[in-house]
mmCIF file of the N, C-alpha and C atoms, coordinates in Angstrom:
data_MODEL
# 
_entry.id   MODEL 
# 
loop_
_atom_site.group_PDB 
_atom_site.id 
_atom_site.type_symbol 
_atom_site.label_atom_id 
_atom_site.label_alt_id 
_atom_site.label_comp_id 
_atom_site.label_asym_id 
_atom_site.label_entity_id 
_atom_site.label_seq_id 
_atom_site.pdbx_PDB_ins_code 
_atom_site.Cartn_x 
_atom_site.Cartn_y 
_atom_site.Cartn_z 
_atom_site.occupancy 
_atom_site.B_iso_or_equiv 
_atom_site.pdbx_formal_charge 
_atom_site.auth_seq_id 
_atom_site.auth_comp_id 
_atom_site.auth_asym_id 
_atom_site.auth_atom_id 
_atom_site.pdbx_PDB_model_num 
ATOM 1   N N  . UNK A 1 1  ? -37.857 -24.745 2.348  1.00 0.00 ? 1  UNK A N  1 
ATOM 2   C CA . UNK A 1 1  ? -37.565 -23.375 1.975  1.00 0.00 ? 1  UNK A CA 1 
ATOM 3   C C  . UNK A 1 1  ? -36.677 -22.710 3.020  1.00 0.00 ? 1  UNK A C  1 
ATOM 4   N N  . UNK A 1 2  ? -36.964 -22.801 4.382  1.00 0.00 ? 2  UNK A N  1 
ATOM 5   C CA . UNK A 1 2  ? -36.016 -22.266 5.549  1.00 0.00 ? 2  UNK A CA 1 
ATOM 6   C C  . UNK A 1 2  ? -34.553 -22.913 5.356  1.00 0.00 ? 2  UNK A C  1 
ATOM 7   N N  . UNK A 1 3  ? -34.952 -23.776 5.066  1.00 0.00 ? 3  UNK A N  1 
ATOM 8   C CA . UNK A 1 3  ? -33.367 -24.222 4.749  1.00 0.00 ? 3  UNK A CA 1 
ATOM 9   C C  . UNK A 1 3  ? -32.383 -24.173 3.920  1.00 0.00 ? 3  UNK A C  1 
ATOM 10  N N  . UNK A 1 4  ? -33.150 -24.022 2.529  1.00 0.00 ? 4  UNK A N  1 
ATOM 11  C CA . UNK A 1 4  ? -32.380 -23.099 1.878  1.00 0.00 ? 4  UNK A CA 1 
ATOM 12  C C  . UNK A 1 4  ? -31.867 -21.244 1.896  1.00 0.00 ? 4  UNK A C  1 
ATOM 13  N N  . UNK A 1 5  ? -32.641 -20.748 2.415  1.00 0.00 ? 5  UNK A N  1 
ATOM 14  C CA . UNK A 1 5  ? -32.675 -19.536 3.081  1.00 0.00 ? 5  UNK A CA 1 
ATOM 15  C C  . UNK A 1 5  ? -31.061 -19.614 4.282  1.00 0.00 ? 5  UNK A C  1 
ATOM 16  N N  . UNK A 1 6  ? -31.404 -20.969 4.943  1.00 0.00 ? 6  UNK A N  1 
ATOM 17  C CA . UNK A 1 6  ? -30.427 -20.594 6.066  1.00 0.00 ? 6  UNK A CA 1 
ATOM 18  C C  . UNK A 1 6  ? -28.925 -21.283 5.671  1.00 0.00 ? 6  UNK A C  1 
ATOM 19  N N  . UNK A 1 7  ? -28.980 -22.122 4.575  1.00 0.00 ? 7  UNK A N  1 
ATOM 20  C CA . UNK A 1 7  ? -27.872 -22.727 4.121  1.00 0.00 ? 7  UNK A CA 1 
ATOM 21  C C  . UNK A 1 7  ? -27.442 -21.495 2.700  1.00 0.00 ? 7  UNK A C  1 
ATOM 22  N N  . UNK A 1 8  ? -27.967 -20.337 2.890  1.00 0.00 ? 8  UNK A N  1 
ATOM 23  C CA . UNK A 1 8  ? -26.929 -18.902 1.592  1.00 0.00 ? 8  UNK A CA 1 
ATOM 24  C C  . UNK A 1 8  ? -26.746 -18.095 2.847  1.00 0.00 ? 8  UNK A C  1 
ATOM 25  N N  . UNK A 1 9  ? -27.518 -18.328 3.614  1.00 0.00 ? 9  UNK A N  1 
ATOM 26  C CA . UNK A 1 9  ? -26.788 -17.402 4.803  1.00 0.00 ? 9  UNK A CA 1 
ATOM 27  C C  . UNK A 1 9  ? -24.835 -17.442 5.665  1.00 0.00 ? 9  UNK A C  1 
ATOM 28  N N  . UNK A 1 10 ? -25.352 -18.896 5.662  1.00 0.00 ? 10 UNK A N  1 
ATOM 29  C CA . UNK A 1 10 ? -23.920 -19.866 6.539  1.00 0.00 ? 10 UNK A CA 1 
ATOM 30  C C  . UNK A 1 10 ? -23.266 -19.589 5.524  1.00 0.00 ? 10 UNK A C  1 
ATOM 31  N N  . UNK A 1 11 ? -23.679 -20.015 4.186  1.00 0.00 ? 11 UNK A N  1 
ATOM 32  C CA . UNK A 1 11 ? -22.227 -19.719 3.062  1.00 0.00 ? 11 UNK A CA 1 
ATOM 33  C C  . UNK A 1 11 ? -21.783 -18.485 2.923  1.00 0.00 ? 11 UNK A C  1 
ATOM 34  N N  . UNK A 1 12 ? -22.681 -17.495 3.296  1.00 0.00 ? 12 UNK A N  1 
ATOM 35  C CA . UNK A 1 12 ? -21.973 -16.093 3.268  1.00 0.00 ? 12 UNK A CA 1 
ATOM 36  C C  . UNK A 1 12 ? -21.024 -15.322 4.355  1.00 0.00 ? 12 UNK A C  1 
ATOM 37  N N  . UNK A 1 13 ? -21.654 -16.335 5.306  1.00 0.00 ? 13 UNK A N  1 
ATOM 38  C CA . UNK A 1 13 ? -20.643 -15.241 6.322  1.00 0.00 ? 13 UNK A CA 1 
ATOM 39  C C  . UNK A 1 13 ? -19.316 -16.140 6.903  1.00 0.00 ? 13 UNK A C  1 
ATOM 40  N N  . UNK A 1 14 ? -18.716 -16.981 6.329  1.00 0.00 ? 14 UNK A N  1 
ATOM 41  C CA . UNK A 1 14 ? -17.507 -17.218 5.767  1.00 0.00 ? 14 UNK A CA 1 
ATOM 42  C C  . UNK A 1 14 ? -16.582 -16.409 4.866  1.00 0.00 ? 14 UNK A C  1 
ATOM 43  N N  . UNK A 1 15 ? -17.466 -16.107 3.741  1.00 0.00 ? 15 UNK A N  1 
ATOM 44  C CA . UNK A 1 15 ? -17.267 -14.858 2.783  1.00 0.00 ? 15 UNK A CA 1 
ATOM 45  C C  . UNK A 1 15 ? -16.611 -13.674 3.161  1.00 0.00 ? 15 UNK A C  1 
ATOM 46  N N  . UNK A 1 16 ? -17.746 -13.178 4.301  1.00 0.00 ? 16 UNK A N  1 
ATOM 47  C CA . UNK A 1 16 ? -17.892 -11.946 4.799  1.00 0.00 ? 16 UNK A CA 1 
ATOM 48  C C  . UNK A 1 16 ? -16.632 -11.579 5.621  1.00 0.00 ? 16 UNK A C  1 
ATOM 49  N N  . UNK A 1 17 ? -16.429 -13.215 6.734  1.00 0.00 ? 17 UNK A N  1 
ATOM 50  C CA . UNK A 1 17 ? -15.083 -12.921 7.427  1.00 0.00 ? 17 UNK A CA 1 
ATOM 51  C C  . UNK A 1 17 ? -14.040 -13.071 6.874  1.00 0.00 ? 17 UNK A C  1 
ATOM 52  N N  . UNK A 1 18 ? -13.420 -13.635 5.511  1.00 0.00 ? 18 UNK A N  1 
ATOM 53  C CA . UNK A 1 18 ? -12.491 -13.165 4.612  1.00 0.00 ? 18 UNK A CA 1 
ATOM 54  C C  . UNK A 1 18 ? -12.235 -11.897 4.631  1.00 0.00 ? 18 UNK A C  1 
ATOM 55  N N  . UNK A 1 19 ? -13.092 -11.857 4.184  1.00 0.00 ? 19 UNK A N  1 
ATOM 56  C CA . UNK A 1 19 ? -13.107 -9.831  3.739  1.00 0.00 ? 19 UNK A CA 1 
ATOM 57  C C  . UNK A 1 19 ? -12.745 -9.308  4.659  1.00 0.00 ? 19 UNK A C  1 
ATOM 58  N N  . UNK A 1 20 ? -13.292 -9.150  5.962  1.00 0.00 ? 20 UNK A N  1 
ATOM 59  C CA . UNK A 1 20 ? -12.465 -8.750  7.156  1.00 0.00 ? 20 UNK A CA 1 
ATOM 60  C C  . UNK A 1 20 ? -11.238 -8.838  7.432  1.00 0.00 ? 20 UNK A C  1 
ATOM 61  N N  . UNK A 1 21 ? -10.568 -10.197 7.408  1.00 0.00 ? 21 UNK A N  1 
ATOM 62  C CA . UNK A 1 21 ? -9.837  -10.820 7.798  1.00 0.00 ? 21 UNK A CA 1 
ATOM 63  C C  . UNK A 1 21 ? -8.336  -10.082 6.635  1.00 0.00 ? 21 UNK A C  1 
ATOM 64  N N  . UNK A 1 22 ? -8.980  -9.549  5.547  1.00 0.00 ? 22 UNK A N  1 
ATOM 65  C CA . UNK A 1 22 ? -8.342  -9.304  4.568  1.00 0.00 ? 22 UNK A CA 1 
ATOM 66  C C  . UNK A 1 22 ? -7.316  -7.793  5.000  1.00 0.00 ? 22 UNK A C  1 
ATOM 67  N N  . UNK A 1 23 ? -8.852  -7.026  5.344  1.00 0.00 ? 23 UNK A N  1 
ATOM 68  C CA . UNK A 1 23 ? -8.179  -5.446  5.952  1.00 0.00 ? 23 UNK A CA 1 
ATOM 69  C C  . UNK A 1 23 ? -7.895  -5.441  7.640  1.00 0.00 ? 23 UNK A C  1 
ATOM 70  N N  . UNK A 1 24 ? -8.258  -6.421  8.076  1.00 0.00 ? 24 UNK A N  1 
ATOM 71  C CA . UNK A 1 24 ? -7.602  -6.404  9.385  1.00 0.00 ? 24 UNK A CA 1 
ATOM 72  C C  . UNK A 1 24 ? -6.406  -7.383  9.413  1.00 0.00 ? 24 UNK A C  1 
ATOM 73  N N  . UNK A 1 25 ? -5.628  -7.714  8.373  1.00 0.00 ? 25 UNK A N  1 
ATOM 74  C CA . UNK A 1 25 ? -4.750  -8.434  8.530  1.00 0.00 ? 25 UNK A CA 1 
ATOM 75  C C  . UNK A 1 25 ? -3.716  -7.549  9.259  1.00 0.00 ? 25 UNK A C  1 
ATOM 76  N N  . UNK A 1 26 ? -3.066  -8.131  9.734  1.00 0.00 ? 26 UNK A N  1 
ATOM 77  C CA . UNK A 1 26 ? -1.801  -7.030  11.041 1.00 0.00 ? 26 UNK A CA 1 
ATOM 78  C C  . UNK A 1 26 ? -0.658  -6.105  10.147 1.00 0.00 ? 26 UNK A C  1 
ATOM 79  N N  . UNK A 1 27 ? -0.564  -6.446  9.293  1.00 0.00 ? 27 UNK A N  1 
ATOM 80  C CA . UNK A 1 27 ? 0.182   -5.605  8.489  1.00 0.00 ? 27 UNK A CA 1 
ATOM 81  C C  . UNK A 1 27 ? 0.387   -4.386  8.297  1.00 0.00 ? 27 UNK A C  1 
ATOM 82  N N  . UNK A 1 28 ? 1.155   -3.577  7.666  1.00 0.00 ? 28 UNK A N  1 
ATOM 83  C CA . UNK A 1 28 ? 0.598   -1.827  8.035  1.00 0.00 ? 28 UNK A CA 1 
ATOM 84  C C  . UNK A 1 28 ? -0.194  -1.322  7.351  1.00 0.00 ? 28 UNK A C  1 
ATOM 85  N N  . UNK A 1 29 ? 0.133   -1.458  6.200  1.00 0.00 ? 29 UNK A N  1 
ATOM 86  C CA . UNK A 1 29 ? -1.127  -0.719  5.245  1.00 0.00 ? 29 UNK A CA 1 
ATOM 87  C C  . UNK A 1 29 ? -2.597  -1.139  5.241  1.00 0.00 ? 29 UNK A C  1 
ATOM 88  N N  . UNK A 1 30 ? -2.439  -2.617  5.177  1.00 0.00 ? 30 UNK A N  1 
ATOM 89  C CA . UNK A 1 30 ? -3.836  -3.170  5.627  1.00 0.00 ? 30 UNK A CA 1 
ATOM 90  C C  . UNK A 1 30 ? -4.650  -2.751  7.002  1.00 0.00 ? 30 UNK A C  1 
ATOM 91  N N  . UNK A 1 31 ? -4.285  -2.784  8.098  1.00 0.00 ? 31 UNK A N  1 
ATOM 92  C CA . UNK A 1 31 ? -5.019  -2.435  9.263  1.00 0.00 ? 31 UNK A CA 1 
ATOM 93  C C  . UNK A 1 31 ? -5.441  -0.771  9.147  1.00 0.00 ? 31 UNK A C  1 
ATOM 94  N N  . UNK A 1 32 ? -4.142  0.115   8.336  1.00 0.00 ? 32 UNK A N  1 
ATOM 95  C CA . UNK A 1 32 ? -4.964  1.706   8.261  1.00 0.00 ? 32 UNK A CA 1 
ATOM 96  C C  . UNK A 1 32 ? -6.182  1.609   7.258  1.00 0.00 ? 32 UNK A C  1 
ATOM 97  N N  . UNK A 1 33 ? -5.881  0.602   6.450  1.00 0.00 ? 33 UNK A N  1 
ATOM 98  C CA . UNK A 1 33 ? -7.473  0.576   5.254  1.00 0.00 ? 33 UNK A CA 1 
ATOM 99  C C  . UNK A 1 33 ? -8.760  0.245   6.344  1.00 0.00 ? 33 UNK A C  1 
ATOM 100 N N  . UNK A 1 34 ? -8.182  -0.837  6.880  1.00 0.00 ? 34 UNK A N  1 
ATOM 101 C CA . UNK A 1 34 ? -9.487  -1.138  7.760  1.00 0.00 ? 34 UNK A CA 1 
ATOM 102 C C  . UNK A 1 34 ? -9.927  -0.169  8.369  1.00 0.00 ? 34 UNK A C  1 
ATOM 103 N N  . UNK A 1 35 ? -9.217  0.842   9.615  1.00 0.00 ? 35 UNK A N  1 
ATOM 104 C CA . UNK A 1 35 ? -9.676  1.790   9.965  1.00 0.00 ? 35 UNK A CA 1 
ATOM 105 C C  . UNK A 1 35 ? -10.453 2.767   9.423  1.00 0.00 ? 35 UNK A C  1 
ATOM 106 N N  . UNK A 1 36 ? -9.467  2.971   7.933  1.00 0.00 ? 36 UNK A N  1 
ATOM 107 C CA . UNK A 1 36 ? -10.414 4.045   7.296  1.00 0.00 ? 36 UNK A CA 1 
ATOM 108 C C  . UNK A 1 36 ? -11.791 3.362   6.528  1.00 0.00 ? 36 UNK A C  1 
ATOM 109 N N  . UNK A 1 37 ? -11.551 2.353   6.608  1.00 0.00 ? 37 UNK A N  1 
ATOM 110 C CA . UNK A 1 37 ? -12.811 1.655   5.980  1.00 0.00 ? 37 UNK A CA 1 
ATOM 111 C C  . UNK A 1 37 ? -14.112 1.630   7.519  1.00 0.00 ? 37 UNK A C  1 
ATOM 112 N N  . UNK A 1 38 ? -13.605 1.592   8.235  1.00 0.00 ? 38 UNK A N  1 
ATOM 113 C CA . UNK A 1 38 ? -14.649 1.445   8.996  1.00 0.00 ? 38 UNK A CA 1 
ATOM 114 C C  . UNK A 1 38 ? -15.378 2.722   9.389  1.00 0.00 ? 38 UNK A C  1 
ATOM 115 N N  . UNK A 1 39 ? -14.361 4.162   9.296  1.00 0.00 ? 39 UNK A N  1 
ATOM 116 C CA . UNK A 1 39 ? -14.925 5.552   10.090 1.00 0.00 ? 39 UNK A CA 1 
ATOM 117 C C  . UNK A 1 39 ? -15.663 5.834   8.373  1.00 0.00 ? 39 UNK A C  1 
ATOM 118 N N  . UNK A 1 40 ? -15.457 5.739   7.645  1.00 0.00 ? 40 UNK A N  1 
ATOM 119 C CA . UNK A 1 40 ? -16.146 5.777   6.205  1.00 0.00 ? 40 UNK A CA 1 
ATOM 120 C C  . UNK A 1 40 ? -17.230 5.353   6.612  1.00 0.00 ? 40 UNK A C  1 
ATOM 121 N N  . UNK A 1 41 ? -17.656 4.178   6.841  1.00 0.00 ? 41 UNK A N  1 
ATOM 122 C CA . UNK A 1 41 ? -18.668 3.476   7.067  1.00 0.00 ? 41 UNK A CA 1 
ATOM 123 C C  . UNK A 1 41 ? -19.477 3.877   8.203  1.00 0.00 ? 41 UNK A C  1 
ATOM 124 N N  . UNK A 1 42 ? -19.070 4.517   9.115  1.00 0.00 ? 42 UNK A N  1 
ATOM 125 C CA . UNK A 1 42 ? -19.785 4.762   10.059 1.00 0.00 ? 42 UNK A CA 1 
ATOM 126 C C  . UNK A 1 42 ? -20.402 6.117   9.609  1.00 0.00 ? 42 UNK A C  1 
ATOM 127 N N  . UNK A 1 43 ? -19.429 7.037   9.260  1.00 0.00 ? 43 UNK A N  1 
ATOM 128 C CA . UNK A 1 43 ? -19.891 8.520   8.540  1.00 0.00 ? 43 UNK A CA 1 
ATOM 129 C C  . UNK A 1 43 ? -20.998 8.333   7.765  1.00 0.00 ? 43 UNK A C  1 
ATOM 130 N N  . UNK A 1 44 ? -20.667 7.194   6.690  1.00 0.00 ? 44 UNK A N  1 
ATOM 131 C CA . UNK A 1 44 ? -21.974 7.074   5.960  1.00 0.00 ? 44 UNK A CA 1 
ATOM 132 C C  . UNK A 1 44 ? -23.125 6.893   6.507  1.00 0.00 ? 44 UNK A C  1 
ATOM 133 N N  . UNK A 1 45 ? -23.141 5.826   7.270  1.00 0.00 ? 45 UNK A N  1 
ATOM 134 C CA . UNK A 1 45 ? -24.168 5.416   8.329  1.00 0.00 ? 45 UNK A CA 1 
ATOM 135 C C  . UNK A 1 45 ? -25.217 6.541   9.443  1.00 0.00 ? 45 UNK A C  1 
ATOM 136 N N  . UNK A 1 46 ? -24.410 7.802   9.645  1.00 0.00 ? 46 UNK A N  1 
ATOM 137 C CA . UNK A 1 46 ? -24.432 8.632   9.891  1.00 0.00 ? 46 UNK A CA 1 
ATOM 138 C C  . UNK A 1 46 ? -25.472 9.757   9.113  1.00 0.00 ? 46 UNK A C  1 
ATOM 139 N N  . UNK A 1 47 ? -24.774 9.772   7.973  1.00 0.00 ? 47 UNK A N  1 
ATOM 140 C CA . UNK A 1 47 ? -25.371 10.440  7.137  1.00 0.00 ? 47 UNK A CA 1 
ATOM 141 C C  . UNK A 1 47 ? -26.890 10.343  6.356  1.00 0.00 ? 47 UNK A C  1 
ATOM 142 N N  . UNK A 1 48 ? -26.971 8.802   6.490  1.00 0.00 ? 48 UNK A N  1 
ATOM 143 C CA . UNK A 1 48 ? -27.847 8.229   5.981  1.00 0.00 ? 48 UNK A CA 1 
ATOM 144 C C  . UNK A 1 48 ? -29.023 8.651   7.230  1.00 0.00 ? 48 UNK A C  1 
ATOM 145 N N  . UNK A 1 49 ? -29.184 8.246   8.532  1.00 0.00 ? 49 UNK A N  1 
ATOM 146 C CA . UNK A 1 49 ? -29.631 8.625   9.395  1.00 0.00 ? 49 UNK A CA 1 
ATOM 147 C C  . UNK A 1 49 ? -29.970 9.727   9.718  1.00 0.00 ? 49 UNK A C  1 
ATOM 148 N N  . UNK A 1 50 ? -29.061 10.782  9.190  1.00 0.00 ? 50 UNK A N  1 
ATOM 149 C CA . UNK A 1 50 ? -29.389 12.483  9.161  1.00 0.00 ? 50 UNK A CA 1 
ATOM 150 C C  . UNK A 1 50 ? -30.941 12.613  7.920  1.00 0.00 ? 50 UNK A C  1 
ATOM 151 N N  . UNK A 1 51 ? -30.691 11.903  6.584  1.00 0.00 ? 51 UNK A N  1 
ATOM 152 C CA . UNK A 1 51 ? -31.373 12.199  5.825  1.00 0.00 ? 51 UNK A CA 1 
ATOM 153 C C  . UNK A 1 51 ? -32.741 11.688  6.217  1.00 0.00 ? 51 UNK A C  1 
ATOM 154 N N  . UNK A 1 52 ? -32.644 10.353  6.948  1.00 0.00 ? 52 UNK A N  1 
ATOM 155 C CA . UNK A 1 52 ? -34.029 9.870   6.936  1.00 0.00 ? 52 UNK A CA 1 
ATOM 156 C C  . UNK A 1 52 ? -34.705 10.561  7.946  1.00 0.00 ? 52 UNK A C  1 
ATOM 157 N N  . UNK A 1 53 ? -34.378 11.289  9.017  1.00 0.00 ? 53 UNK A N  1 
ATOM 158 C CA . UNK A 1 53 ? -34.716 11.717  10.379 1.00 0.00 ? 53 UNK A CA 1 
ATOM 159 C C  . UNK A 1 53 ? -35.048 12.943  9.771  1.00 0.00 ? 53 UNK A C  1 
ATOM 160 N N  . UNK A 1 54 ? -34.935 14.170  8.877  1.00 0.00 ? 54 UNK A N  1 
ATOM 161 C CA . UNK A 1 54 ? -35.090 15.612  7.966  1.00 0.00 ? 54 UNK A CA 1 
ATOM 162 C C  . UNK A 1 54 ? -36.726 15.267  7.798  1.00 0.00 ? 54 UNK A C  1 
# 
């Protein structure tokens, strides 16, 4: 069972660094998505933390 558990894990974060790899590509438009993808993400993160802490 651990091993299947840890062999969808390994396959995903191949996945995962695509996706990265996608908006941090060096290009121009791509690297401002990333940015704004990431302060998005943090805001949210943020926000979420405001609500649970109320």
């Amino acid at each position: 069972m651990g091993e299947a558990i840890h062999g969808a894990t390994i396959r995903r974060i191949p996945a995962v660094n695509d996706l990265i790899n996608v908006f941090h590509d060096d290009r121009s438009g791509f690297y401002i998505v990333f940015n704004d993808f990431v302060i998005v993400s943090e805001h949210l993160l943020n926000h979420i933390h405001e609500i649970i802490m109320e």
